[in-house]
N, C-alpha and C positions, 0 to 999 in steps of 0.2 A: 198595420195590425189587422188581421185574419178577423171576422167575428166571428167566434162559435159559431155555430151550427143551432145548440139550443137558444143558445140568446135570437141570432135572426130569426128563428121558428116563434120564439115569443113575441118580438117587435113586430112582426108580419099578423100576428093574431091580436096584439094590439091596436093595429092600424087599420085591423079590417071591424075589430068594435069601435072605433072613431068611427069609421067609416058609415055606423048607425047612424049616428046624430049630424047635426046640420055643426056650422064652427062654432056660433053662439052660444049652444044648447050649455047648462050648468050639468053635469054627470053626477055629483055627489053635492045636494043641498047645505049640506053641513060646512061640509070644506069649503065650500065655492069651485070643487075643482072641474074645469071645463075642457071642454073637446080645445081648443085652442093651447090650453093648457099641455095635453096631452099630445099634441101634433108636436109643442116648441120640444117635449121631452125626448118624440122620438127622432125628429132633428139631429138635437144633442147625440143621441144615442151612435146615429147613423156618421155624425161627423167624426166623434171619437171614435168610430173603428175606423174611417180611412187618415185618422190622423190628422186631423182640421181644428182648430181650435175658431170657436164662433168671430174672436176680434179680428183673427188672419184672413177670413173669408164672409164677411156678413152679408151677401148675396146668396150664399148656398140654401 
C-alpha cells in the first residue's frame, strides 16, 4: 500500500517536531505523551503503508 501524499507530508512534519526534542523529553505534561511515544507511532505508521505488521518484523 501506496501512502498518500498528505499522510507522508504529515509524518515527515511530525518527525521533524520529534526531531526538536531529545527521546526522553515528556511533549504533553498532562498525557505523559513523549518523543519516544511519538517515534513508536510513526513506526507504526511507516510499517502499515508498506504492509508490515510490528509481530512479522520486530527489528524494523
Amino acid at each position: 500500500m501506496k501512502m498518500p501524499d498528505d499522510v507522508r507530508a504529515a509524518l515527515e512534519r511530525f518527525q521533524q517536531f520529534l526531531g526538536k526534542h531529545s527521546g526522553s523529553d515528556v511533549i504533553d505534561a498532562d498525557s505523559g505523551f513523549t518523543v519516544a511515544d511519538g517515534q513508536l507511532i510513526a513506526g507504526e505508521v511507516e510499517m502499515a503503508a508498506h504492509g508490515q505488521d510490528i509481530e512479522e518484523n520486530p527489528m524494523a
